[in-house]
N, C-alpha and C positions, 0 to 999 in steps of 0.2 A: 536801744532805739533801733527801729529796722531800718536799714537801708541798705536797697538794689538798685546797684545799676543797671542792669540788663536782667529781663528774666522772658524767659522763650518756651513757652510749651508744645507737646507732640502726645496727639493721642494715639498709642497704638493697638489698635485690634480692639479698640474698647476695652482691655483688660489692664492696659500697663496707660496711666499716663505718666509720661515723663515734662521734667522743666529741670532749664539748663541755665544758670545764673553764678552772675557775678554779684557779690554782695559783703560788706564787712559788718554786717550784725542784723539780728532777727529777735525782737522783743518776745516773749513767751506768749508761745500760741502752740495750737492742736491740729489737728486732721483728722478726717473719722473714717480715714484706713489708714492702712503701715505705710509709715516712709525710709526711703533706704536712701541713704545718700552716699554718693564715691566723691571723696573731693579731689579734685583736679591737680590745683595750684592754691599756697597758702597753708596759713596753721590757723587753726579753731578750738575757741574754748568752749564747749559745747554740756551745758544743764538740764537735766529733763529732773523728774521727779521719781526717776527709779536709778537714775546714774547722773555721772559728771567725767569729763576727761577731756584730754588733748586730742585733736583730729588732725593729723598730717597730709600731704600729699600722696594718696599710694593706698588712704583709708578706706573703708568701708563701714557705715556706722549706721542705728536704727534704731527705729523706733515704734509702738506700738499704737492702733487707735485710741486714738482723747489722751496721748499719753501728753501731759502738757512739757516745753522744752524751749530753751534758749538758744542764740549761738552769739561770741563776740568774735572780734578780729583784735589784736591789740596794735598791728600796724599797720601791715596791707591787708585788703580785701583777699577774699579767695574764686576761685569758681568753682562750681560743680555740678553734679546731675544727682535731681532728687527721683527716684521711682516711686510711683502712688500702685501699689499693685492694688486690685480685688479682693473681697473674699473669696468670689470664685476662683480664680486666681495662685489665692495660698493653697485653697483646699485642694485644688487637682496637681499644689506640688510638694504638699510633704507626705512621709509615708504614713498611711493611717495606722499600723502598729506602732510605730513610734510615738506618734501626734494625737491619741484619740483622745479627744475634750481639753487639748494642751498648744492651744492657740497663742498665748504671750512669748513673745523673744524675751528671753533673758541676756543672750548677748549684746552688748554695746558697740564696743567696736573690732572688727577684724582688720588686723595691723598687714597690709598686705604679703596675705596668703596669695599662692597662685592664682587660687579662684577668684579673689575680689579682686587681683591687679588685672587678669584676664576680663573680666566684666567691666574695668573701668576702661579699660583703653580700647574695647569695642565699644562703649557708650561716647567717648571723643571721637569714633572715629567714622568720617560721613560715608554715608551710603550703607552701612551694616544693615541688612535687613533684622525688620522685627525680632523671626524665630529664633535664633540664633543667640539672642540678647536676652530671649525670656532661658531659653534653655542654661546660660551664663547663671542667672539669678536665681534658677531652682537650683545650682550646682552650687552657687552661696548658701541659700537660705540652708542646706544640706548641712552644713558648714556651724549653721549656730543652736542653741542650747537654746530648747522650747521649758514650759513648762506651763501647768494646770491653772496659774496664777490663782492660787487659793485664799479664801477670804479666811482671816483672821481677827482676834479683838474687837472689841465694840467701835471703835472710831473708825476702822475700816470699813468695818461692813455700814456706817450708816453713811461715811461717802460712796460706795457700792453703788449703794442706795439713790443715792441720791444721782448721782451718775444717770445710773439706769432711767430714771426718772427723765431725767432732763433729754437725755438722748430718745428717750420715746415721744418725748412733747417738743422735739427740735421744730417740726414746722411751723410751731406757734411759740411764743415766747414768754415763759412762766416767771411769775414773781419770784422773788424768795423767800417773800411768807406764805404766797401756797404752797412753795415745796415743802420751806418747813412743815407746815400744817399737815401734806400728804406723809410727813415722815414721822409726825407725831412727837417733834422736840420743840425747842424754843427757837426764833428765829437768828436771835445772837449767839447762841450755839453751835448752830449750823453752819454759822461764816465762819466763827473762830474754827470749827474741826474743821472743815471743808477747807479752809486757807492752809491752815497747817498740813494737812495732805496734800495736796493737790498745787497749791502753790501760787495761789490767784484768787479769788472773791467768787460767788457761784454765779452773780452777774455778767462776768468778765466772761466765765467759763461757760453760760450759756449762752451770748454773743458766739463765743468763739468757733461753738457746737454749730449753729445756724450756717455759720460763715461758711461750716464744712460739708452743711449738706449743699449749699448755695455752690459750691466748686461741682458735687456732683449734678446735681440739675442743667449746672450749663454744660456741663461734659457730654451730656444727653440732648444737648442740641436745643434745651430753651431760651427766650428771651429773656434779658437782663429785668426788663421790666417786671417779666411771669414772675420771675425770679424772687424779684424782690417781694411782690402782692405775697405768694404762697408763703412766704417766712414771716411774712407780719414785718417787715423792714417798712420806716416812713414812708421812704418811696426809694428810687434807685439810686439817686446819689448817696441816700445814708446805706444801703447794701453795699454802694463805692469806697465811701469810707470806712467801714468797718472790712471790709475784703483786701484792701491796702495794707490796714493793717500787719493782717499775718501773713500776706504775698508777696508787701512792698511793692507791687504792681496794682493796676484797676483792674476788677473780673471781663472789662472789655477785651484787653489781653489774650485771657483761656478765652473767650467765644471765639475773639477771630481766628487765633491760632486752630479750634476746634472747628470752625466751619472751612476755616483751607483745606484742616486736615480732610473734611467729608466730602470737597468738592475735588481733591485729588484722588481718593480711595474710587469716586462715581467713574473718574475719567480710565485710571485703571482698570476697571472692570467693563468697560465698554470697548476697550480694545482688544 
């Protein structure tokens, strides 16, 4: 079950947003960029569908777009800071001989190396400017094991598939027997491979898609209303509730937090 008690976000430079939360569990959900999380304070049992493991204080841990993933607490809550980097973002910070067409982290988690304890306790620590903080996390991201994420066997490639699909038709909201239909299987098929991959229902999973383009549009400074018409949400309360879900917060949160942040970026640059 998710639950946060405090969650605080900061957009910075439009490339890195960051949120800063107290929380002792997050039911499985997604994002449609990488998240990097340093935890603070606390132990976490932490599930995605490419890994599982313990997260201590001192961690560094990730995860990849639409990668879907859990986290529990078994006593206390913990805190910590999730970074949402860019594409752009990744691409002007890994080395393209290294990285070319090899976008997926395969690292889980980095048990504090110098670079990820270094990047954690400038992300606690107030006033660090931006540049500083993104330079910290390309000096991580350096740090872990990319690869080609290559499609393999037929159940893979028709959740690929079907992926790809859904994340193309995020701003509108697909059945699952047109999917099946666009994928040319049976529609009980597609739930049974799709669950066993993936790890959740393709309904579930395309909510969940929605939800993550709905984080970027209000990042970009639209209204929650816009927000919800362009995603095919009933109206804003049901984009409320389904955004709760995987944030544990309301998406009025990230606006406000992203209009402070555009109305202090205006006052600096005036001076």
């Amino acid at each position: 079950m998710t639950q946060v008690e405090s969650m605080r976000f900061t957009l910075q430079q439009s490339k890195l947003l960051r949120a800063r939360a107290v929380a002792s569990g997050f039911d499985a959900h997604l994002h449609a960029t990488y998240s990097i999380v340093a935890l603070r304070r606390g132990v976490a049992e932490i599930k995605s569908n490419r890994w599982s493991g313990t997260a201590r204080a001192g961690d560094v841990f990730f995860f990849n777009p639409f990668e879907v993933h859990s986290a529990s607490c078994h006593q206390h809550d913990v805190e910590y800071e999730t970074l949402y980097p860019t594409e752009e973002f990744m691409t002007s910070s890994l080395d393209p001989e290294r990285h070319t067409g090899s976008r997926c982290i395969q690292t889980g988690i980095l048990r504090r190396t110098s670079k990820s304890s270094e990047l954690a306790e400038a992300l606690f620590t107030p006033g660090v400017a931006p540049e500083p903080i993104e330079r910290m996390l390309q000096d991580v991201l350096a740090e872990c094991v990319f690869s080609a994420d290559p499609v393999s066997w037929e159940k893979v490639r028709l959740v690929r598939r079907a992926c790809e699909l859904i994340e193309k038709s995020s701003p509108s909201a697909i059945e699952t027997a047109e999917l099946a239909r666009q994928l040319g299987v049976h529609k009980s098929h597609l739930v049974r491979t799709f669950g066993e991959a993936v790890g959740m229902a393709p309904q579930k999973y395309i909510r969940q898609v929605r939800v993550a383009k709905a984080k970027e549009l209000i990042c970009e400074g639209l209204e929650l209303a816009d927000v919800a018409a362009m995603l095919d949400f009933c109206d804003q309360a049901h984009l409320s509730r389904e955004f709760k879900k995987v944030f544990g917060v309301p998406p009025g949160a990230l606006s406000r937090d992203v209009k402070s942040y555009g109305r202090t970026s205006r006052r600096g640059s005036s001076t």
